[in-house]
N, C-alpha and C positions, 0 to 999 in steps of 0.2 A: 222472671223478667216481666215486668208491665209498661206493655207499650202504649205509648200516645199515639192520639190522632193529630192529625194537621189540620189548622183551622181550615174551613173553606168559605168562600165569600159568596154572596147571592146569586152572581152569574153560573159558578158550578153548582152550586145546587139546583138551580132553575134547568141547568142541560145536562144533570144527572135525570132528575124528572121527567123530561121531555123523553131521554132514551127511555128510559124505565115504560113510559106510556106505550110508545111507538113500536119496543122489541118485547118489552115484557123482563127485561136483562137490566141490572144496572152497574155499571162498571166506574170507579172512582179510580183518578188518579192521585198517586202521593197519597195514598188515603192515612198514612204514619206518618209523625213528625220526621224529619230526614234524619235524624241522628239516632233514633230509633230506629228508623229500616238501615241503615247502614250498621249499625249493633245487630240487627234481625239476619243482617246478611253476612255477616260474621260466622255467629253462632252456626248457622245453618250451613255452613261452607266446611264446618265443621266436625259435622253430625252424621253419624251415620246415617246408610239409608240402602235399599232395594231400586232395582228398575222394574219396573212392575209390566206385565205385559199379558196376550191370550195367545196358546196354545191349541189351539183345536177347540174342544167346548171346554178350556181350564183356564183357569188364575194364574200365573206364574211368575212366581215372586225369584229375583235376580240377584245376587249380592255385586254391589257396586265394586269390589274385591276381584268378583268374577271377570265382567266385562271393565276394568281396567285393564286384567289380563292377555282381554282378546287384543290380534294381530289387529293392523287398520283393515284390512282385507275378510277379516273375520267379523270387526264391527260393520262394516259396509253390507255383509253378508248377510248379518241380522237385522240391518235397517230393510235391505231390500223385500227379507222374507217379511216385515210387518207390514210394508206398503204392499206387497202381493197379497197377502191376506186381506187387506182392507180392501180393495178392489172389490172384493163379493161377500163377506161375509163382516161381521162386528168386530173390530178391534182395537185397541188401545195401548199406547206405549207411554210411559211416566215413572218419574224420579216420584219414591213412598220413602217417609220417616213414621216410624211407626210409636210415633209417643201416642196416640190414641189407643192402642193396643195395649201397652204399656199400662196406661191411666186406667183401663178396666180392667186388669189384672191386678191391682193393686201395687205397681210397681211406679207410682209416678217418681222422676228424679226431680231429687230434692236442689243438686246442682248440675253442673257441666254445661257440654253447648245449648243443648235447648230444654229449659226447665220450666 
């Protein structure tokens, strides 16, 4: 899949720059042609993936399989214990597709959702 960008006009780029000076960050919107993030958001709607999260001092990778499974009372459970965690120590909660893994392993896909 090769995606476009979407043009941007001087005024966005002049207040991409501006952020980028001020925060050090620079954040584009629409940064794909729309017909391309709509195909991007297809594929990926698609695609497998992990909920990735921290255990104590570990990585712990989720199959999205798994927490479809959980009761709402059980996902509620899990959201609460990562907000309790974060309160004092480092942690993170996020949806992981793992084509990068894949791509170094020498497994890249040649088709399906996201190739």
């Amino acid at each position: 899949m090769t995606l476009k960008l979407a043009p941007l006009n001087e005024t966005q780029r002049a207040a991409i720059r501006e952020r980028l000076h001020r925060t050090g960050r620079a954040q584009v919107d629409g940064v794909l042609a729309h017909r391309d993030a709509l195909a991007l958001n297809q594929a990926a709607a698609g695609a497998e993936y992990n909920i990735v999260t921290r255990r104590g001092s570990g990585h712990v990778d989720l199959p999205a399989a798994w927490l479809a499974s959980l009761s709402p009372d059980q996902k509620t459970a899990l959201g609460h214990a990562v907000q309790t965690s974060a309160r004092d120590d480092f942690q993170y909660l996020y949806d992981n597709h793992r084509s990068m893994t894949w791509f170094r392993r020498g497994k890249r896909r040649r088709s399906g959702p996201i190739c």
